[in-house]
C-alpha positions in Angstrom: 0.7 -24.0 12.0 2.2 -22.6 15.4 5.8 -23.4 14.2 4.6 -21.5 11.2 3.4 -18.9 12.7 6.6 -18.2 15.1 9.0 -18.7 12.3 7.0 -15.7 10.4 6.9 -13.9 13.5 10.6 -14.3 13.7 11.2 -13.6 9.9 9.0 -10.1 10.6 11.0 -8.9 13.2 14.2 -9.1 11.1 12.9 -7.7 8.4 11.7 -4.9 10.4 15.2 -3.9 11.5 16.5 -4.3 8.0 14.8 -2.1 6.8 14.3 0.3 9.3 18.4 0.4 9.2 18.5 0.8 5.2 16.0 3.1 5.6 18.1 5.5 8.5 20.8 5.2 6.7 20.1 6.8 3.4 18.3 9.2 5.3 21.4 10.2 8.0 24.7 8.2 7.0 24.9 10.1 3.6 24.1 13.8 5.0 26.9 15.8 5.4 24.7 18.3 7.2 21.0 16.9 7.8 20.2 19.8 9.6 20.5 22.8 6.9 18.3 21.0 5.0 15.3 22.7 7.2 17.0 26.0 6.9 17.4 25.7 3.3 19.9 28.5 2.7 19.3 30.6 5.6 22.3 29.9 8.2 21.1 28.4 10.9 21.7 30.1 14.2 24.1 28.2 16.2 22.2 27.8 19.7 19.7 26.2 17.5 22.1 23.4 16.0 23.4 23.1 19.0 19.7 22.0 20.7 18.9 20.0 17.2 22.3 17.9 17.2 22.0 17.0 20.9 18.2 16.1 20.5 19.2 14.0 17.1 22.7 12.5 18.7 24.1 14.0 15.9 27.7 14.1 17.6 27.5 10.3 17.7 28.7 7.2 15.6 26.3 6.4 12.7 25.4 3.1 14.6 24.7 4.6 18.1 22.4 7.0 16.0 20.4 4.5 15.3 20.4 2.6 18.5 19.5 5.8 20.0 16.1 5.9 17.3 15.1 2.4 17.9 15.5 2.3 21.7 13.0 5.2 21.3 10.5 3.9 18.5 10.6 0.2 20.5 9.2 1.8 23.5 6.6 4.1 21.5 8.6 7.8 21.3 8.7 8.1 17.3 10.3 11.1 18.2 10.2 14.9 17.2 10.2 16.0 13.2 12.6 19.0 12.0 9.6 21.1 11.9 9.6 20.4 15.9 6.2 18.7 15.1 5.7 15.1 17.5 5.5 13.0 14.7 3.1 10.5 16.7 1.0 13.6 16.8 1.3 13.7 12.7 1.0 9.7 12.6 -2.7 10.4 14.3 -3.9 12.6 11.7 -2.3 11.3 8.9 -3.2 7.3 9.3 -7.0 7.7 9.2 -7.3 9.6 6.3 -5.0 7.0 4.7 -6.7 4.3 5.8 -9.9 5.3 4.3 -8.1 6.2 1.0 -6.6 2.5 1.3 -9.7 0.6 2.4 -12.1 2.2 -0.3 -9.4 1.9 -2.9 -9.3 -1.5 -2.0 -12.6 -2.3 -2.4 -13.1 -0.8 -5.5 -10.6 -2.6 -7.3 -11.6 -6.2 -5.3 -15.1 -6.0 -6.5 -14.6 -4.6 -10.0 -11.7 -7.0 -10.8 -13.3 -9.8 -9.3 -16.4 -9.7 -10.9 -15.1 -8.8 -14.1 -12.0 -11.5 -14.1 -14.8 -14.2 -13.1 -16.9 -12.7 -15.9 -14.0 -12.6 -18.7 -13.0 -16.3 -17.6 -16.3 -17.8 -17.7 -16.6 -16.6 -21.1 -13.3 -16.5 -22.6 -12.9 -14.7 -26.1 -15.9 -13.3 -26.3 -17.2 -9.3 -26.4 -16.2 -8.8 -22.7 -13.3 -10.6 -22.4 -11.7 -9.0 -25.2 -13.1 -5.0 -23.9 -11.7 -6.0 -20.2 -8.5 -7.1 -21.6 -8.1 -3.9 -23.8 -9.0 -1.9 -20.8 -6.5 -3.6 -18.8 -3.8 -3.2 -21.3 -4.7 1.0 -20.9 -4.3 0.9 -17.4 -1.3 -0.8 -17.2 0.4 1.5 -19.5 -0.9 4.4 -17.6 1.9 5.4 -14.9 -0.5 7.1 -11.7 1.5 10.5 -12.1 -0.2 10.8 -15.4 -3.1 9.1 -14.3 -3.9 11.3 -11.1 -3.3 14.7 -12.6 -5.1 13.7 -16.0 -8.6 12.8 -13.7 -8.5 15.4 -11.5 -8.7 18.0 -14.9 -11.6 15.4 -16.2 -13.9 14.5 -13.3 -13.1 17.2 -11.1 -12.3 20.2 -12.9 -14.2 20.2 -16.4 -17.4 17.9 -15.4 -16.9 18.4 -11.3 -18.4 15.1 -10.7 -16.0 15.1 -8.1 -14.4 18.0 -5.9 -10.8 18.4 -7.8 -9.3 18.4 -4.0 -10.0 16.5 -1.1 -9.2 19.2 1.3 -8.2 18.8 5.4 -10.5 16.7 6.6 -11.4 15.0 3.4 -14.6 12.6 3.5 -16.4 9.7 1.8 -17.4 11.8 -1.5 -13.9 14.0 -1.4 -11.7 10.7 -1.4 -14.1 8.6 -3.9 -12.0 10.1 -7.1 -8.4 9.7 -5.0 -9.5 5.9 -4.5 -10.3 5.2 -8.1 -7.5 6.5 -9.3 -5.4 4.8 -6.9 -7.3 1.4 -7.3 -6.7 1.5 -11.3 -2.8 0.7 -10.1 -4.0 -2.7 -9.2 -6.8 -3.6 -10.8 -5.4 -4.1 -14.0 -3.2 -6.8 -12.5 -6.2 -8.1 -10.0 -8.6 -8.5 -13.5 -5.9 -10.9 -14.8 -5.5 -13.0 -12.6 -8.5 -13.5 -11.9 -9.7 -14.1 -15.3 -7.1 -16.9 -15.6 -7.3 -18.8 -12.8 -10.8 -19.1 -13.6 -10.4 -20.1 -17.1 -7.4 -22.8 -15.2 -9.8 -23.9 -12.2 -12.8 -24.3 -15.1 -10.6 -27.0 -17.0 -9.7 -28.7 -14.0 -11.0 -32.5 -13.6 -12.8 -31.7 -10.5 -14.7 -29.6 -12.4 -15.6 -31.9 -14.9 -16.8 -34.9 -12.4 -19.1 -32.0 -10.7 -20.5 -31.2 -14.1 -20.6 -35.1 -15.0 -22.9 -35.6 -11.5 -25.3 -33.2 -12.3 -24.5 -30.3 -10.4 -25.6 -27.0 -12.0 -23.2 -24.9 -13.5 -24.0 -21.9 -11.2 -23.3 -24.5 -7.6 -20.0 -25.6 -10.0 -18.8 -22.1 -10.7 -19.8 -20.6 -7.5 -18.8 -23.4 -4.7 -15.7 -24.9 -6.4 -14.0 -22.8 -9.0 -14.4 -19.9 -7.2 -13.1 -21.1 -4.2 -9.6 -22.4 -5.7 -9.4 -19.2 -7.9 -9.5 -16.8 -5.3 -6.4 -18.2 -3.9 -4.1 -16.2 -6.1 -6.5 -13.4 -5.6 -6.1 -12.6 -2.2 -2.5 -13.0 -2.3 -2.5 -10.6 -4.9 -4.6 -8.3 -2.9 -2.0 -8.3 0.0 0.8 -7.9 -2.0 -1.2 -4.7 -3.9 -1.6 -2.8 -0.2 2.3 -2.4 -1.1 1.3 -0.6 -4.4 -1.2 1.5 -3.1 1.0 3.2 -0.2 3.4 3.7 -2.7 0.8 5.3 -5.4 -0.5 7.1 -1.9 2.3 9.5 -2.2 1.8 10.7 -5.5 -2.4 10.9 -5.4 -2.2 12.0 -2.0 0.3 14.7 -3.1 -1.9 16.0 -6.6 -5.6 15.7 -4.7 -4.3 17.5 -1.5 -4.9 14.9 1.0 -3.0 15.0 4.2 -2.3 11.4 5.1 0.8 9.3 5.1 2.0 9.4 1.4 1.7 13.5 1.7 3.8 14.3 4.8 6.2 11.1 3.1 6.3 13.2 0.8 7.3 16.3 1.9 9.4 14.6 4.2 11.6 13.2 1.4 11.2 16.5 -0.4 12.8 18.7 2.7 15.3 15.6 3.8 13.4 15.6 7.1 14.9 12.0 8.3 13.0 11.3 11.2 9.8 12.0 9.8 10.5 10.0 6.7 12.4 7.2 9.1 8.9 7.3 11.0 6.9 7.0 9.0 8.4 4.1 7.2 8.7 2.2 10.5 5.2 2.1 10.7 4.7 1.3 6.9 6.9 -2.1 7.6 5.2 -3.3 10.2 1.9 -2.8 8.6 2.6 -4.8 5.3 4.5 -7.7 7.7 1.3 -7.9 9.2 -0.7 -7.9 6.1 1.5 -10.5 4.1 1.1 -12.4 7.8 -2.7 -12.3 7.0 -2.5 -13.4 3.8 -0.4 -16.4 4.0 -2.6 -17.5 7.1 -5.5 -17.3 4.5 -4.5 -19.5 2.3 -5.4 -23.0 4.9 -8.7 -21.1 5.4 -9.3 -21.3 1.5 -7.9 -24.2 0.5 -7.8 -26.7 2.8 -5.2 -28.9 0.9 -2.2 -26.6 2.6 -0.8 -26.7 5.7 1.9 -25.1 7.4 4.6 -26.8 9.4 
């Protein structure tokens, strides 16, 4: 598990610089001049190039450029936007407010698709199964730009069962709509897989023996088949964190909410490469770490693997 566990570690850190370099390079290496882009098409006084190409290394080689960035985001500086904003100051107000957005997104679509997949596999063709697999099917073919603006205009503008926009400091109630709509990019997915490892792990000969010593179904379904199906699951569910941060950007940017997919956003949108660059460094690590998780999860749920 250790060896594991380094080799990961190891794997991650590449990774990390990969695509922090791909990343730095579509936002710098193709720019003929990154810094009119704040200016738009104003001309930009010259003292103040002067101060923004010195403070950017803009005078330097491409790959100095970027040793200059790293050197800087190794030893905590993410450095200063266009907009002359810290953008660790931005990263502080902007990661919460994401995090919440992630975390109850994620549980919404964990405990509907898990319930419902368990549901739909146990009893395979029947009323539910067939409704869940319809709804699934809608979902799916529901991109979230038509998806975020079309809920919005139902639950928050005609009925107002929800507040249409989350606002500055949005809370439980203003981000409960953003979540749903951003867990229904997953949960379609989570719901089938779900539903057919169930329906797998039920046919299984372990399974059978249980039944044939006299085990009631509910100890069968709930200590063994749930325990195998859930494998997939979670992996699933670590993979979907990549989903949701990219779905972020989009319902972050139609509900108004001013975390990480917004200022990506508008970052992107104003070719402001070190907030974007920034931003994405941080977005790396976090799904290294998560996949990290993940994979260590599986020897806690099925005891049958091991790493070496």
């Amino acid at each position: 598990m250790f060896r594991y566990f380094v080799r990961r570690v190891l794997q991650g850190v590449l990774t990390f610089f990969g695509a922090t370099f791909i990343v730095y390079a579509l936002m710098f290496a193709n720019q003929d001049d990154p810094l009119q882009a704040l200016a738009g098409e104003r001309p930009l006084p010259e003292n103040v190039r002067q101060a923004l190409t010195e403070r950017y290394h803009l005078d330097d080689p491409f790959i100095l450029q970027y040793g200059h960035y790293m050197r800087g985001l190794l030893t905590g500086d993410f450095g200063i936007s266009l907009t002359n904003r810290p953008i660790s100051e931005m990263m502080a107000q902007a990661w919460p407010v994401t995090i919440r957005l992630a975390v109850f997104a994620i549980i919404i679509s964990a405990l509907v698709a898990v319930t419902a997949g368990i549901v739909s596999g146990i009893r395979r063709g029947g009323i539910f199964d067939t409704t869940t697999l319809v709804i699934t099917l809608i979902l799916l073919s529901l991109p979230i730009v038509v998806l975020a603006p079309l809920a919005q205009l139902l639950f928050g503008v005609q009925l107002k069962w929800f507040p249409a926009t989350a606002g500055a400091e949005p809370g439980f109630y203003q981000l409960m709509l953003p979540a749903m709509v951003l867990s229904c990019l997953v949960i379609a997915t989570q719901i089938r897989v779900t539903r057919a490892s169930v329906a797998e792990n039920l046919r299984s000969d372990y399974v059978r023996t249980a039944r044939a010593k006299g085990l009631a179904n509910r100890r069968v379904i709930g200590v063994h088949v749930l325990r195998n199906s859930l494998i997939p699951v979670v992996t699933l569910i670590g993979v979907d964190l990549g989903n949701l941060m990219a779905g972020a950007i989009v319902t972050e940017g139609v509900f108004n909410i001013p975390g990480v997919g917004f200022n990506l956003f508008r970052g992107i949108r104003t070719e402001d490469g070190p907030l974007v660059v920034g931003f994405v460094s941080v977005l790396v690590i976090v799904f290294l770490v998560v996949n990290l998780v993940v994979d260590l999860l599986y020897a806690v749920l099925d005891p049958r693997i091991r790493y070496e």
